[in-house]
C-alpha positions in Angstrom: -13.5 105.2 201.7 -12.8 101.6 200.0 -10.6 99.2 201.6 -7.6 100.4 198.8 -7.3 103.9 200.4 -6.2 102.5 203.8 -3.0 100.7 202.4 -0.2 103.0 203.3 2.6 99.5 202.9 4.3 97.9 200.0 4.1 94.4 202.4 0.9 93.0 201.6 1.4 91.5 204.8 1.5 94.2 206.5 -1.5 96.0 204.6 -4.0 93.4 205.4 -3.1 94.2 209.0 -3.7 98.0 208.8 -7.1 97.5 206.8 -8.1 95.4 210.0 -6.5 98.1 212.6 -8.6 100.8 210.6 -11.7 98.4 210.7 -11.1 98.0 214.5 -10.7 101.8 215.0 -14.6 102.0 214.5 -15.5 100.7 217.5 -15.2 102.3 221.0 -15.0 99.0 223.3 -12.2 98.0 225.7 -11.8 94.8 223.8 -11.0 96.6 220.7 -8.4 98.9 222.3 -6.7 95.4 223.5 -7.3 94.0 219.8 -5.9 97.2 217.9 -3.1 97.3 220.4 -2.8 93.5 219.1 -2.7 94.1 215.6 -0.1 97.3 216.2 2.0 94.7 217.6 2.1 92.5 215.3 2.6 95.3 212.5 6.0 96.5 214.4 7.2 93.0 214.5 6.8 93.0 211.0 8.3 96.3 210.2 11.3 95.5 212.4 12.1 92.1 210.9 11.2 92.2 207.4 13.8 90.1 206.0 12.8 87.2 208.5 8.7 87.6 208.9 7.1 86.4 205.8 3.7 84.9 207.3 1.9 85.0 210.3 2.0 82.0 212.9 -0.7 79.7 213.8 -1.9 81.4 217.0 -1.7 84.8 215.5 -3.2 83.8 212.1 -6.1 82.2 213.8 -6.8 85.3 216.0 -6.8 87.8 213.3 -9.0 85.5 211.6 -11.5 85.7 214.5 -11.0 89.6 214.8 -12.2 89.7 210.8 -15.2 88.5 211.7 -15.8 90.1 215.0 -15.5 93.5 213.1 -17.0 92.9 209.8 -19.5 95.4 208.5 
């Protein structure tokens, strides 16, 4: 399945997060329950203020970042 499939959003915003929730889902640790759980936060937050969310902040930018690369591959 490529990256393309798992977009189910117009908000590109909000797409980059589910390709990361779906690259999380791969794993079976408790960190990545607490880091999908993240992510599904941050989605929501999205969804429910769309006319005011139009980028991430620093802190959450930065751990997304770090989530990217813990799960790549």
């Amino acid at each position: 399945m490529k990256d393309d499939d798992w977009i189910h959003d117009s908000n590109p915003l909000v797409g980059k997060l589910l390709k990361l929730k779906y690259r999380i889902n791969g794993t079976l640790t408790t960190e990545a329950v607490d880091d999908k759980t993240y992510v599904m936060t941050l989605i929501n937050d999205i969804r429910n203020n769309i006319e005011t969310f139009t980028k991430l902040d620093k802190s959450d930018f930065i751990k997304c970042n770090a989530m990217w690369k813990q799960y790549e591959g």
